[in-house]
N, CA, C and O atoms as CSV, one atom per row, in Angstrom:
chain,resi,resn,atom,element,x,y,z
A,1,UNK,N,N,109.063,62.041,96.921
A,1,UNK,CA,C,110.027,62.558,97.862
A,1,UNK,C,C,110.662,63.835,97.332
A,1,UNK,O,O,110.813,64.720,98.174
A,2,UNK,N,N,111.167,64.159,95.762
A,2,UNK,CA,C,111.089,65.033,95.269
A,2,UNK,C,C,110.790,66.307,95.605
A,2,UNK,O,O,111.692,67.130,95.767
A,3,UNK,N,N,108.926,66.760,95.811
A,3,UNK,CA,C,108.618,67.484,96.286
A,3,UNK,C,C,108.739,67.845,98.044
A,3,UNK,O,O,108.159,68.806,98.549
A,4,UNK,N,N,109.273,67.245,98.525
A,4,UNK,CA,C,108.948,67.883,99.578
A,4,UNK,C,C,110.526,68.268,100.111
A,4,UNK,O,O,110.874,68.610,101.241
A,5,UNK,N,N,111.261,68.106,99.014
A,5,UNK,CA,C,112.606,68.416,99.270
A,5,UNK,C,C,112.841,70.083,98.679
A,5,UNK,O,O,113.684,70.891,99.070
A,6,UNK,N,N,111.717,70.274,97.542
A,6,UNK,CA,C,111.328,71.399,96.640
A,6,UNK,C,C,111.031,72.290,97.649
A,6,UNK,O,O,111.499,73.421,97.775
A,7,UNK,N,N,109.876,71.487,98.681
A,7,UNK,CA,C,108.887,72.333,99.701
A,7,UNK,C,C,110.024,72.976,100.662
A,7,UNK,O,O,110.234,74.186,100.750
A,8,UNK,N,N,110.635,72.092,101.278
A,8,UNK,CA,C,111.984,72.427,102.060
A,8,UNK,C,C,112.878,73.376,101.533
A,8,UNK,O,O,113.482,74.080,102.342
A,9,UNK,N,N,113.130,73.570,100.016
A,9,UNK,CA,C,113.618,74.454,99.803
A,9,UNK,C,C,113.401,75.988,99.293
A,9,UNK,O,O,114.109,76.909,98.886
A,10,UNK,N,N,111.931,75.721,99.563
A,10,UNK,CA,C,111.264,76.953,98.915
A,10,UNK,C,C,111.323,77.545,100.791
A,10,UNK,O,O,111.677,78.706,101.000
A,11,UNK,N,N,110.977,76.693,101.903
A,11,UNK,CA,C,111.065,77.195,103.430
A,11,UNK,C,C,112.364,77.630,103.846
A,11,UNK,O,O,112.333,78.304,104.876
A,12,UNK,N,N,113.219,77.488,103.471
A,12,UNK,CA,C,114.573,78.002,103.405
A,12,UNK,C,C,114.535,78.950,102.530
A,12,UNK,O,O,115.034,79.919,103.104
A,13,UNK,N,N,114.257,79.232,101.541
A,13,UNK,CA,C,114.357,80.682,101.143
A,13,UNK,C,C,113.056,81.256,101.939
A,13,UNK,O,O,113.685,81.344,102.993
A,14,UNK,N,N,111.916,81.663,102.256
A,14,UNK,CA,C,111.525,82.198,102.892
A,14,UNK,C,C,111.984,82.157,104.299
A,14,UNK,O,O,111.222,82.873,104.949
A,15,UNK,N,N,112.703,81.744,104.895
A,15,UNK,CA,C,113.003,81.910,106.422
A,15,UNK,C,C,114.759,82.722,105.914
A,15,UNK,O,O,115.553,82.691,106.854
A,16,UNK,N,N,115.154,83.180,104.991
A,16,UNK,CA,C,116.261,83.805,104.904
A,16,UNK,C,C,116.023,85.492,105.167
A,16,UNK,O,O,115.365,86.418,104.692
A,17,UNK,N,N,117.018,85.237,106.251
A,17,UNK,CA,C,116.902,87.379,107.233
A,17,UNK,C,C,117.076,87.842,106.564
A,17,UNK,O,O,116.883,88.911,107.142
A,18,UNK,N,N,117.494,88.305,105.020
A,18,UNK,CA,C,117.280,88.824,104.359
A,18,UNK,C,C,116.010,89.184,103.887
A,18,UNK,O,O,115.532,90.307,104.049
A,19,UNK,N,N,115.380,88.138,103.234
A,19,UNK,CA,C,114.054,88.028,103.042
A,19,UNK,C,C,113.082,88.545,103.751
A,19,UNK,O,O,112.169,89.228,103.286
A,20,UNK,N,N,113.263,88.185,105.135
A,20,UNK,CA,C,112.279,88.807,106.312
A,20,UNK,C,C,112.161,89.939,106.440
A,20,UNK,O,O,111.180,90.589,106.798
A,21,UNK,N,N,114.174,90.566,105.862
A,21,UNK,CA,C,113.908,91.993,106.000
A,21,UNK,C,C,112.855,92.791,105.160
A,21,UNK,O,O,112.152,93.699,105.602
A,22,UNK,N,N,112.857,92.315,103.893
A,22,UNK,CA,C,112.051,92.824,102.684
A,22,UNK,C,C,110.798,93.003,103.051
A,22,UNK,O,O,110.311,94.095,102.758
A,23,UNK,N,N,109.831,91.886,103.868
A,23,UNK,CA,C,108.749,91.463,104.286
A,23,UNK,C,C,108.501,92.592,105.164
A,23,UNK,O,O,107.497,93.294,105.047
A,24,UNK,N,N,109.379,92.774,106.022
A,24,UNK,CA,C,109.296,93.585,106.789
A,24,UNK,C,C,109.190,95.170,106.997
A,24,UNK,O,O,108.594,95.908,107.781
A,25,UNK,N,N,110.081,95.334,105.888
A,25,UNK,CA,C,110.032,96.915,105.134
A,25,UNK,C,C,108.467,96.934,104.368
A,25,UNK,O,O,107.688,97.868,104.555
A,26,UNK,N,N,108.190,95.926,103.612
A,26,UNK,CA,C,107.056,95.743,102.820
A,26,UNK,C,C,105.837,96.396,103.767
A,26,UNK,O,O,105.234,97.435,103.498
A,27,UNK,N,N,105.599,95.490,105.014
A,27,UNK,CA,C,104.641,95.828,105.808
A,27,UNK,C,C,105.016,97.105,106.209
A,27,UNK,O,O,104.033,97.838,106.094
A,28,UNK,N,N,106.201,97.848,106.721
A,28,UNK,CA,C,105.798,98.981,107.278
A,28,UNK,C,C,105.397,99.954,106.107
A,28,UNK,O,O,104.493,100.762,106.317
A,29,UNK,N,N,106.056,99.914,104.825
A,29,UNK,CA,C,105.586,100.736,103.845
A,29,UNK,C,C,103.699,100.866,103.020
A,29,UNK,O,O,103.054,101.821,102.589
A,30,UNK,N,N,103.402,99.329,103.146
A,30,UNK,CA,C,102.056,99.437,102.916
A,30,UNK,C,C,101.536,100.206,103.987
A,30,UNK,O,O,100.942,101.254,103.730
A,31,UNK,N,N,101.685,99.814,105.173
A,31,UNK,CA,C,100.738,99.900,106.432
A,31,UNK,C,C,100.544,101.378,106.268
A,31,UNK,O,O,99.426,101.892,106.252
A,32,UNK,N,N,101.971,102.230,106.114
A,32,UNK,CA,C,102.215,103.692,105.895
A,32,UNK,C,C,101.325,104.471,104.556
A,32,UNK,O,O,100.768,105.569,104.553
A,33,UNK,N,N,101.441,103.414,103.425
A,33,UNK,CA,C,100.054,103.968,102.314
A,33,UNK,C,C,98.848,103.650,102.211
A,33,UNK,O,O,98.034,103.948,101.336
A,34,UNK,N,N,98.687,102.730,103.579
A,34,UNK,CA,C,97.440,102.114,103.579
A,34,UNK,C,C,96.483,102.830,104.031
A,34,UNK,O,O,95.368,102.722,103.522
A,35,UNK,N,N,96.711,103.687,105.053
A,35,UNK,CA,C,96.146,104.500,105.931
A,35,UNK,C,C,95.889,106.018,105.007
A,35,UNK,O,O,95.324,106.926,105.616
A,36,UNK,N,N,96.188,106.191,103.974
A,36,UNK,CA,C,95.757,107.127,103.261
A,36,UNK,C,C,94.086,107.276,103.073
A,36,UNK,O,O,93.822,106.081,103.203
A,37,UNK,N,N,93.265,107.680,102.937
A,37,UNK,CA,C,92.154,107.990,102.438
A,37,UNK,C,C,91.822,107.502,101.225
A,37,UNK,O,O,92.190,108.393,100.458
A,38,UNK,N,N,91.345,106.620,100.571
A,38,UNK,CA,C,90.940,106.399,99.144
A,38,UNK,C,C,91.713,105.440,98.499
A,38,UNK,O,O,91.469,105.138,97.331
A,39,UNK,N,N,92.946,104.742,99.354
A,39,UNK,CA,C,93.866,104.088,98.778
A,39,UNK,C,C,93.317,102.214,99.332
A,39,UNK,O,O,93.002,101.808,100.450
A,40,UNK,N,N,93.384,101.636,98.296
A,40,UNK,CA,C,93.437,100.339,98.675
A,40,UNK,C,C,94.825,99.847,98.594
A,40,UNK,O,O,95.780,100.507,98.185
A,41,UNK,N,N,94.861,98.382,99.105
A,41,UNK,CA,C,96.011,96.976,98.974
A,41,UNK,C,C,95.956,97.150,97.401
A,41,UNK,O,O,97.001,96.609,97.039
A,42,UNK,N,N,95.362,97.570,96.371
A,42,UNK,CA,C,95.735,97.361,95.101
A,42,UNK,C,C,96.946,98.083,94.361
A,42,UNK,O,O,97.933,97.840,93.667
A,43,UNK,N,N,95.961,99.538,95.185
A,43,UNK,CA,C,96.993,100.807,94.415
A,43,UNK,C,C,98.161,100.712,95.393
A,43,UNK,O,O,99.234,100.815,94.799
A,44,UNK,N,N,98.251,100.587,96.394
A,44,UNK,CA,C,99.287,100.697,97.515
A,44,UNK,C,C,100.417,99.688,96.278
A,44,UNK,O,O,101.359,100.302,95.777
A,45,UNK,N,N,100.253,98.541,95.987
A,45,UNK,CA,C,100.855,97.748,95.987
A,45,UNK,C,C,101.706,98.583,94.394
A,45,UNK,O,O,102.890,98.432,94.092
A,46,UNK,N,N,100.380,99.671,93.392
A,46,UNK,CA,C,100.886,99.660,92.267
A,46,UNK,C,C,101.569,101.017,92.552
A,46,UNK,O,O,102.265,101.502,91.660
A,47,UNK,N,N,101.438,101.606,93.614
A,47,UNK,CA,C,102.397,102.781,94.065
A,47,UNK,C,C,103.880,102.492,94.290
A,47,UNK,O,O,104.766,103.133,93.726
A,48,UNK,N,N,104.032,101.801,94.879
A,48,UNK,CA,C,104.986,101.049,95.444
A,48,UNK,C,C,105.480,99.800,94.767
A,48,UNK,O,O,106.011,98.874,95.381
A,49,UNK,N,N,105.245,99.826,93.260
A,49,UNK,CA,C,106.149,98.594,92.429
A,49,UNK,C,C,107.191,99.025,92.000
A,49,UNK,O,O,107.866,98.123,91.505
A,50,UNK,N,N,107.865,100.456,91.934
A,50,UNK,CA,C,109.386,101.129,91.391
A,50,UNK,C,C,110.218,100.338,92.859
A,50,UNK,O,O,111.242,99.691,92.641
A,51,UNK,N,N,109.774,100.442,94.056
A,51,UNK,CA,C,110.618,100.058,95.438
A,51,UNK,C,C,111.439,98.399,94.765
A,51,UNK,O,O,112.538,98.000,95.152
A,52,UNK,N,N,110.753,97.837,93.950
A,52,UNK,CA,C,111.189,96.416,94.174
A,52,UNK,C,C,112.193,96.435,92.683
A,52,UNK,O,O,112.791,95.392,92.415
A,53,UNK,N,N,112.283,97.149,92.131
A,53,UNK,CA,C,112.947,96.849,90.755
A,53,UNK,C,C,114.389,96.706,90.876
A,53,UNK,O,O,115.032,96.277,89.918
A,54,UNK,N,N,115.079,97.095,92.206
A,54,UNK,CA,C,116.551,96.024,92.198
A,54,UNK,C,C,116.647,95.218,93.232
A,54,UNK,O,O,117.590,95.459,93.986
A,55,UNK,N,N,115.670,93.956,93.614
A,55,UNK,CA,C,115.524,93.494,94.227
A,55,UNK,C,C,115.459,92.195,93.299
A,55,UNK,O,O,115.011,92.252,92.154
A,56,UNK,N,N,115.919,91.068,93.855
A,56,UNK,CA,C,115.820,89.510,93.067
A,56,UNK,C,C,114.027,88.944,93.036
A,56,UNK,O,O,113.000,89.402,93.536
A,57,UNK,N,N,114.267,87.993,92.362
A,57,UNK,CA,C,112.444,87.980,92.444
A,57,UNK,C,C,111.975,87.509,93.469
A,57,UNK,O,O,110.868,87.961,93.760
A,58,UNK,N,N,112.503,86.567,94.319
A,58,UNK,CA,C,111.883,85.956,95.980
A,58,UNK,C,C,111.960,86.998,96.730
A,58,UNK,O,O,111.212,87.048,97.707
A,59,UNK,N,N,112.845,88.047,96.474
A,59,UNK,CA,C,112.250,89.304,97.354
A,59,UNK,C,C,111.843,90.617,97.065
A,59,UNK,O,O,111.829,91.626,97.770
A,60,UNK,N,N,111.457,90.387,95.698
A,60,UNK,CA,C,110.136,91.415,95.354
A,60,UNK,C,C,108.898,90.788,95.632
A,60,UNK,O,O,108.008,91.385,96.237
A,61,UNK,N,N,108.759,89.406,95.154
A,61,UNK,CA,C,107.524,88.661,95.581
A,61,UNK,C,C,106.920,88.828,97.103
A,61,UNK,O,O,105.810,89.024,97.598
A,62,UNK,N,N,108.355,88.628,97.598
A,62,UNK,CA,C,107.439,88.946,99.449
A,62,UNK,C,C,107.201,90.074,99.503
A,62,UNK,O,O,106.035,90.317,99.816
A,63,UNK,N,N,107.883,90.977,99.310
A,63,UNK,CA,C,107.703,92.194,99.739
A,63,UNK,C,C,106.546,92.764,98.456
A,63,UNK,O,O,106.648,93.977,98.273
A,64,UNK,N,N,105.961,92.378,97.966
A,64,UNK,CA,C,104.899,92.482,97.291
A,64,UNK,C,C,103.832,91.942,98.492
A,64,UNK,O,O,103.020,92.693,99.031
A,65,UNK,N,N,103.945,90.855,98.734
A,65,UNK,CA,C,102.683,89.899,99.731
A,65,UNK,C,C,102.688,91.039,101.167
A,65,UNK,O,O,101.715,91.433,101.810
A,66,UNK,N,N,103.858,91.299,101.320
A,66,UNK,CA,C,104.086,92.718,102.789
A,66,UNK,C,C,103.404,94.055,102.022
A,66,UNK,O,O,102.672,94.486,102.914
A,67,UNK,N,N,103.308,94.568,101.360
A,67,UNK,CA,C,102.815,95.498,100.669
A,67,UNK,C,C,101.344,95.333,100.896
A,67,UNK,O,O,100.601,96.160,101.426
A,68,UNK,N,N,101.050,94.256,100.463
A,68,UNK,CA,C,99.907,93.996,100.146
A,68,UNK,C,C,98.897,94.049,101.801
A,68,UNK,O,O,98.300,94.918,102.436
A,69,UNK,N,N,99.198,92.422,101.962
A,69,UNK,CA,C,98.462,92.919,103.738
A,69,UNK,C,C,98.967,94.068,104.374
A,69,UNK,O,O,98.148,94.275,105.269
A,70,UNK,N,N,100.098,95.197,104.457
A,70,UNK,CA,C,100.165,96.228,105.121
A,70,UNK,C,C,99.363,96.935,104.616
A,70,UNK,O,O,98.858,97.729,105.410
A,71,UNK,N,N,98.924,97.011,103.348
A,71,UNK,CA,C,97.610,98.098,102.791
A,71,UNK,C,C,96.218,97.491,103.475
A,71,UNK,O,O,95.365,98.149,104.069
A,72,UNK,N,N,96.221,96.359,103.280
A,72,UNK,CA,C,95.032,95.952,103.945
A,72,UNK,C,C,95.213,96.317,105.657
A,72,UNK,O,O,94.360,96.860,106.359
A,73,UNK,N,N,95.953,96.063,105.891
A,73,UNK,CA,C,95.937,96.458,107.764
A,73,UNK,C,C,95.847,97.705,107.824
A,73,UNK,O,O,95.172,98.141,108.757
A,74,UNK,N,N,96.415,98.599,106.969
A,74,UNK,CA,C,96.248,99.783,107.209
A,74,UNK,C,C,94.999,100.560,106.708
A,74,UNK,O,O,94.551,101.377,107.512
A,75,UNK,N,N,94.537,100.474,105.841
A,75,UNK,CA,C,93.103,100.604,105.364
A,75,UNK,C,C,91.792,100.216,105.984
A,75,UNK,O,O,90.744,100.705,105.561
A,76,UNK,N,N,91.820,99.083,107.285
A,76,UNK,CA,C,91.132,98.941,107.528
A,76,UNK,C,C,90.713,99.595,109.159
A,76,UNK,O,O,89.593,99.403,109.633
């Protein structure tokens, strides 16, 4: 029972509007380096790792995962 109280609380921090916001900036900023010429979801993501350095870690992490598929959406 433990875990799924863990699980519940890991879904509560991801459903926090804060959070979403990050996610959300994340995607428009990959999507925006994604579309470059020559750039993958890799480098996008290693272009864009100074953006997260005063950010807590649940929302560098998302906005890492938004980084990430916005390079891929945009790259492709």
């Amino acid at each position: 029972m433990e875990s799924f109280s863990l699980l519940m609380q890991g879904l509560s921090t991801a459903l926090d509007p804060m959070i979403l916001l990050y996610a959300l900036i994340g995607v428009t900023l990959g999507t925006a380096v994604g579309v470059l010429p020559g750039i993958g979801p890799a480098l996008t993501v290693a272009l864009l790792l100074p953006v997260t350095y005063g950010l807590d870690p649940a929302g560098s992490l998302i906005m890492f995962a938004g980084i990430y598929y916005g390079g891929m959406y945009g790259g492709s």
